[in-house]
Each structure stands twice: as structure tokens, then as C-alpha cells.
Backbone as JSON Lines, residues from 0, in Angstrom:
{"i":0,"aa":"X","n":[-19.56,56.05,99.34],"ca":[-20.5,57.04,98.81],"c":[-21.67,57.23,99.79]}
{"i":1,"aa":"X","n":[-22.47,56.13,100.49],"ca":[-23.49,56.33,101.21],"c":[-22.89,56.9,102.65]}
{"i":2,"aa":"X","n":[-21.21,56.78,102.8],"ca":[-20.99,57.71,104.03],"c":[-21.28,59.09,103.95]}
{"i":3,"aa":"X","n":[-20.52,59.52,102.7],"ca":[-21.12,60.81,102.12],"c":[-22.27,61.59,102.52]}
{"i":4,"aa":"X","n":[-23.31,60.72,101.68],"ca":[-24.6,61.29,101.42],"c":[-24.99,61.15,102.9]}
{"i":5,"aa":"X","n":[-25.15,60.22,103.9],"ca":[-25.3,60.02,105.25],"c":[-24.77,61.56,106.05]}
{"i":6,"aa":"X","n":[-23.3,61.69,105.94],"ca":[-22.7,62.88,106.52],"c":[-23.67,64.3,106.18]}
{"i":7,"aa":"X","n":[-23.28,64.44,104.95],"ca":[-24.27,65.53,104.07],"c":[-25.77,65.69,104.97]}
{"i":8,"aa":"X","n":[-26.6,64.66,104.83],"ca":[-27.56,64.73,105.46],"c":[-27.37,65.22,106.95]}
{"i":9,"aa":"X","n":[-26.98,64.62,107.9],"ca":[-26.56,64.73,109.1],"c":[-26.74,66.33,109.02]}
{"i":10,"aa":"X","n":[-25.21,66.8,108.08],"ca":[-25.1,68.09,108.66],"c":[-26.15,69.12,108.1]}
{"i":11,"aa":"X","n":[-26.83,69.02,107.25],"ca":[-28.09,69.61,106.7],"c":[-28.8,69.86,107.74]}
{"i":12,"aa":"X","n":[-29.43,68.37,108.37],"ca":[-30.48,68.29,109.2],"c":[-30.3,69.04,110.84]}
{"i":13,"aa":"X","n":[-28.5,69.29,111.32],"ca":[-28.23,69.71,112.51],"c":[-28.62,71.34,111.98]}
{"i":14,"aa":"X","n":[-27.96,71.77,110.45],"ca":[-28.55,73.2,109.98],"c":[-29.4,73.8,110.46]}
{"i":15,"aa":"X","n":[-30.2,73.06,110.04],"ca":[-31.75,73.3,109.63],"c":[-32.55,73.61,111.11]}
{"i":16,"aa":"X","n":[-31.91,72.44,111.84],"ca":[-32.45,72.48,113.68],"c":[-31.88,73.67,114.27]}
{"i":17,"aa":"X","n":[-30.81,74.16,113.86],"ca":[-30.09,75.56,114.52],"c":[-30.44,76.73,114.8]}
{"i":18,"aa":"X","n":[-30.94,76.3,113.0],"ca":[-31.43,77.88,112.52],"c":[-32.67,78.29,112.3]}
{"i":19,"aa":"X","n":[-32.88,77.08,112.57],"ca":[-34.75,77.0,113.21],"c":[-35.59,76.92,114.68]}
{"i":20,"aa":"X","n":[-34.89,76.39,114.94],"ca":[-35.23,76.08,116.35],"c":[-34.04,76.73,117.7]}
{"i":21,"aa":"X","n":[-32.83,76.64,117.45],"ca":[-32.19,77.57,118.9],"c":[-31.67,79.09,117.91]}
{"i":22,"aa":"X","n":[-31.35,79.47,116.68],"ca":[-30.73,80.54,116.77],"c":[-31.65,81.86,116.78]}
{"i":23,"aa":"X","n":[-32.87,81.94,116.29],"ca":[-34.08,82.67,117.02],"c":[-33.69,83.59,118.04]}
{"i":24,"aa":"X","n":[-33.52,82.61,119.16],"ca":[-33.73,82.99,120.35],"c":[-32.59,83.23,121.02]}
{"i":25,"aa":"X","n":[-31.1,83.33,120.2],"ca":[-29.75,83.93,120.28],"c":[-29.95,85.3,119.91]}
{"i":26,"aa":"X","n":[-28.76,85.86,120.69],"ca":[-28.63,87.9,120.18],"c":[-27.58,86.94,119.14]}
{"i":27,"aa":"X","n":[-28.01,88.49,118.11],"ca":[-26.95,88.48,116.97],"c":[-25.57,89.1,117.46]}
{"i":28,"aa":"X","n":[-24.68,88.35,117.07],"ca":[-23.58,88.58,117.59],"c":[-22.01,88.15,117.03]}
{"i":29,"aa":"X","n":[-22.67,87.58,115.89],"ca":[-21.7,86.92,114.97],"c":[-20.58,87.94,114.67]}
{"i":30,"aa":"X","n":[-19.08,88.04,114.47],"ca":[-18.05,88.52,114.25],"c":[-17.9,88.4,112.24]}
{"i":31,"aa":"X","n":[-18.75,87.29,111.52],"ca":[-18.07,87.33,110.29],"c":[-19.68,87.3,109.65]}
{"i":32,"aa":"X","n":[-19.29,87.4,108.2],"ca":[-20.45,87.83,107.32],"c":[-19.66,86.44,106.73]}
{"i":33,"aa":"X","n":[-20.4,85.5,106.11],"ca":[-21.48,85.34,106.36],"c":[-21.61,84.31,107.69]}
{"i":34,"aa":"X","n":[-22.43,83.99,108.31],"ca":[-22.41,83.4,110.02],"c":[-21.93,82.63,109.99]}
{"i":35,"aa":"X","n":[-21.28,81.91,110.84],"ca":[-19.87,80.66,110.8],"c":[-21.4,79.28,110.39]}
{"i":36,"aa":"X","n":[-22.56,79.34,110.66],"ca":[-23.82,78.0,110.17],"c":[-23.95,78.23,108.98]}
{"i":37,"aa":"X","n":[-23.54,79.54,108.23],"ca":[-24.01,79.96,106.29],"c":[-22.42,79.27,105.94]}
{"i":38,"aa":"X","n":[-21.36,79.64,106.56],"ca":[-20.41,79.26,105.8],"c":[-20.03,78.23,105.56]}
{"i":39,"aa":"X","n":[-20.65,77.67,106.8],"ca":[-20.64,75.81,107.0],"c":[-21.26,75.04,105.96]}
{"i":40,"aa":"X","n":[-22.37,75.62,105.4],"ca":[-23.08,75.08,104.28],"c":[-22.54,75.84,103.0]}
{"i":41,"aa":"X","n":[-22.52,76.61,103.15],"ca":[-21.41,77.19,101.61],"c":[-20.18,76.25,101.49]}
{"i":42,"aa":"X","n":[-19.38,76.07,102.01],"ca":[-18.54,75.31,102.14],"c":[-18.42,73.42,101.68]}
{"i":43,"aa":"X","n":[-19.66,73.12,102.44],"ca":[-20.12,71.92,102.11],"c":[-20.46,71.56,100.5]}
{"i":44,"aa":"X","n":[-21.65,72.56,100.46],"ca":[-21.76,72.89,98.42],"c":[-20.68,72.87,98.23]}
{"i":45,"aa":"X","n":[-19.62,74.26,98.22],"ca":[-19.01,74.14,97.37],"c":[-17.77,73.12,97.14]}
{"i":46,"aa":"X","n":[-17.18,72.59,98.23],"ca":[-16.3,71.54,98.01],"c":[-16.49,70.3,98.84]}
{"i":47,"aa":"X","n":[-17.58,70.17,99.4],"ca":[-17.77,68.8,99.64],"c":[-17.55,68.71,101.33]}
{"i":48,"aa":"X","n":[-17.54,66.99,101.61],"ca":[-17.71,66.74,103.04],"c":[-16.28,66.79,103.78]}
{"i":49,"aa":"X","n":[-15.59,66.63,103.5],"ca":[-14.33,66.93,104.12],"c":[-13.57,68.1,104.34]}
{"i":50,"aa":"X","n":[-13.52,68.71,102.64],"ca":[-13.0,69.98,102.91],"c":[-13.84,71.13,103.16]}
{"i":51,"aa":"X","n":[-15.01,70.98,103.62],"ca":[-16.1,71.23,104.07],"c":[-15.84,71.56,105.6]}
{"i":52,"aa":"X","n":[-15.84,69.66,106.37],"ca":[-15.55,70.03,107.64],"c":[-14.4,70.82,107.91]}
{"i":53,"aa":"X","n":[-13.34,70.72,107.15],"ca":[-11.84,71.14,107.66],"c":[-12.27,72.79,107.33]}
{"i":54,"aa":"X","n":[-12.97,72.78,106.41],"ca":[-12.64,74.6,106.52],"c":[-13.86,75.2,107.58]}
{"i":55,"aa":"X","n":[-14.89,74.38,107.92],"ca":[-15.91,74.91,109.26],"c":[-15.18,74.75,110.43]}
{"i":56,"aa":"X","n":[-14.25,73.75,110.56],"ca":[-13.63,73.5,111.69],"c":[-12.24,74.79,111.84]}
{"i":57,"aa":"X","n":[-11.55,75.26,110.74],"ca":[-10.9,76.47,110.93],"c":[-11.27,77.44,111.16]}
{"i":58,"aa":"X","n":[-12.57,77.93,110.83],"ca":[-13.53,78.9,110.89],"c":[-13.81,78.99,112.35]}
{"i":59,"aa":"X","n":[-14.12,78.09,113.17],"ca":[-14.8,78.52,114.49],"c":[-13.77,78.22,114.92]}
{"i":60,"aa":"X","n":[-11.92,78.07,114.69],"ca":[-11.18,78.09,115.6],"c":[-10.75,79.71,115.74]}
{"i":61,"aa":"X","n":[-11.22,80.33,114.18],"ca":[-11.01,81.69,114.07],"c":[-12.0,82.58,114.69]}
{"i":62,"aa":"X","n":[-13.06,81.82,115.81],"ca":[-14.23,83.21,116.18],"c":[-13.87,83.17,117.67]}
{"i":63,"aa":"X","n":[-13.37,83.7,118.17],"ca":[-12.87,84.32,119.47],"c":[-12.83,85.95,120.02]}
{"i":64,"aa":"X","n":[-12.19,86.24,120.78],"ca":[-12.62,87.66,120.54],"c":[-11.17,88.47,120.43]}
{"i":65,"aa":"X","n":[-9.92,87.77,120.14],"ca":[-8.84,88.13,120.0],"c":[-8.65,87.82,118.24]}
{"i":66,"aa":"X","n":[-9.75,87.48,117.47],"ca":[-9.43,86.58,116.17],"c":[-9.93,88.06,115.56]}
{"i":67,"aa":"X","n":[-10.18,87.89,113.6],"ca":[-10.59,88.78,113.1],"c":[-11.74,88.35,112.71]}
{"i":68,"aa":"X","n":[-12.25,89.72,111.83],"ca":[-13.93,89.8,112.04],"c":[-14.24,90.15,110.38]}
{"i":69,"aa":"X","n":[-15.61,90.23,110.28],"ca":[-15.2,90.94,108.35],"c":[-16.39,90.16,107.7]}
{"i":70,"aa":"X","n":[-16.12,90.16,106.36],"ca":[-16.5,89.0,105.32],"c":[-15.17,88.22,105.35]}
{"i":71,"aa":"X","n":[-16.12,87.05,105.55],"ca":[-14.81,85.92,105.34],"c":[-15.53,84.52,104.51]}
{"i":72,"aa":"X","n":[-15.59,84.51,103.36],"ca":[-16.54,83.48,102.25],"c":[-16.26,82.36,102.21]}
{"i":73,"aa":"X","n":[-16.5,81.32,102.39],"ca":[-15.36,79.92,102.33],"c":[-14.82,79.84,100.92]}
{"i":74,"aa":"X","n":[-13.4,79.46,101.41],"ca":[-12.23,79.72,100.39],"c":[-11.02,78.65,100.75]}
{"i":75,"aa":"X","n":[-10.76,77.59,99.79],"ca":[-9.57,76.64,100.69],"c":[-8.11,77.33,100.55]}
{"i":76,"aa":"X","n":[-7.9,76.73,100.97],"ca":[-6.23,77.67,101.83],"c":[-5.31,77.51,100.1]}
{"i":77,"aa":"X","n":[-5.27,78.77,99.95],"ca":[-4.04,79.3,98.79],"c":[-4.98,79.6,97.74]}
{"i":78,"aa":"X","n":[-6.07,79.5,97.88],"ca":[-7.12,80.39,97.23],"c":[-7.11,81.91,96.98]}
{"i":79,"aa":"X","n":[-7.46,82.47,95.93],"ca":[-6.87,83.94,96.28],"c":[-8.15,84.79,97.07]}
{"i":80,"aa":"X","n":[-8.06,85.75,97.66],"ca":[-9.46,86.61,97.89],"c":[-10.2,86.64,97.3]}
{"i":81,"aa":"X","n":[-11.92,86.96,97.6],"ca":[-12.82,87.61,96.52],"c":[-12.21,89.11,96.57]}
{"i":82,"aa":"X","n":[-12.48,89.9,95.45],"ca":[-12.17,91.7,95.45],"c":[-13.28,92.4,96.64]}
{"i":83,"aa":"X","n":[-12.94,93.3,97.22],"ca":[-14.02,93.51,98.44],"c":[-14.54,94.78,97.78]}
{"i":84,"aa":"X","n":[-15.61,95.0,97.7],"ca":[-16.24,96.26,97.32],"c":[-16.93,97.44,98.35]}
């Protein structure tokens, strides 16, 4: 359990330094709604530290410039879509 909460923290605190301190001073340029650092923490909430990492870690294998682009919400695999409006 305290690996958990340890991990959790960790990746909060790398968040927080990203998107405070270097992404500023990045061009916007992101390919998905919401930014592969929002989905990383959506992800985390919503299902935790593992399937968390595994779906941030699919996510930035998907941002290239041959990959697709869009809303893409974190969702674990066989999940159905959100409806797109």
C-alpha cells in the first residue's frame, strides 16, 4: 500500500513540475485532447497506479506523427467509446 501512495505521489509531484515549470515555455502542439500529462492523471484517478501507467505508457506510444489525433479520454482496452458530440 505505501508503494502505492509513494508512486501516486511521485507521479503527482513530476505533474505538477511539468505543467508548471517546463510546459509554459513549450509551443502547443499536442495531437490529442485531452494532453497525453491530463490523461496521465485522468487515468491514474480513474483506475489507479498500474493501469494508470499501462494506459499513459500506450498513449505516448500512440503520439507520433504517423499515429492518430482527436479526443482520446482514458479508457482501458474493451471499454466502449464515449458518444462524440
Amino acid at each position: 500500500m505505501e508503494l502505492v501512495l509513494c508512486l501516486k505521489s511521485l507521479n503527482d509531484g513530476c505533474y505538477l513540475n511539468f505543467s508548471g515549470q517546463i510546459s509554459p515555455f513549450l509551443p502547443s502542439s499536442c495531437r490529442f485532447i485531452p494532453t497525453c500529462s491530463e490523461y496521465s492523471m485522468q487515468a491514474y484517478k480513474k483506475y489507479g497506479v498500474l493501469k494508470g501507467t499501462i494506459l499513459t505508457a500506450w498513449r505516448l506510444l500512440k503520439c507520433n506523427p504517423l499515429g492518430p489525433s482527436g479526443f482520446d479520454p482514458p479508457r482501458w482496452f474493451g471499454e466502449s467509446k464515449p458518444p462524440t458530440s
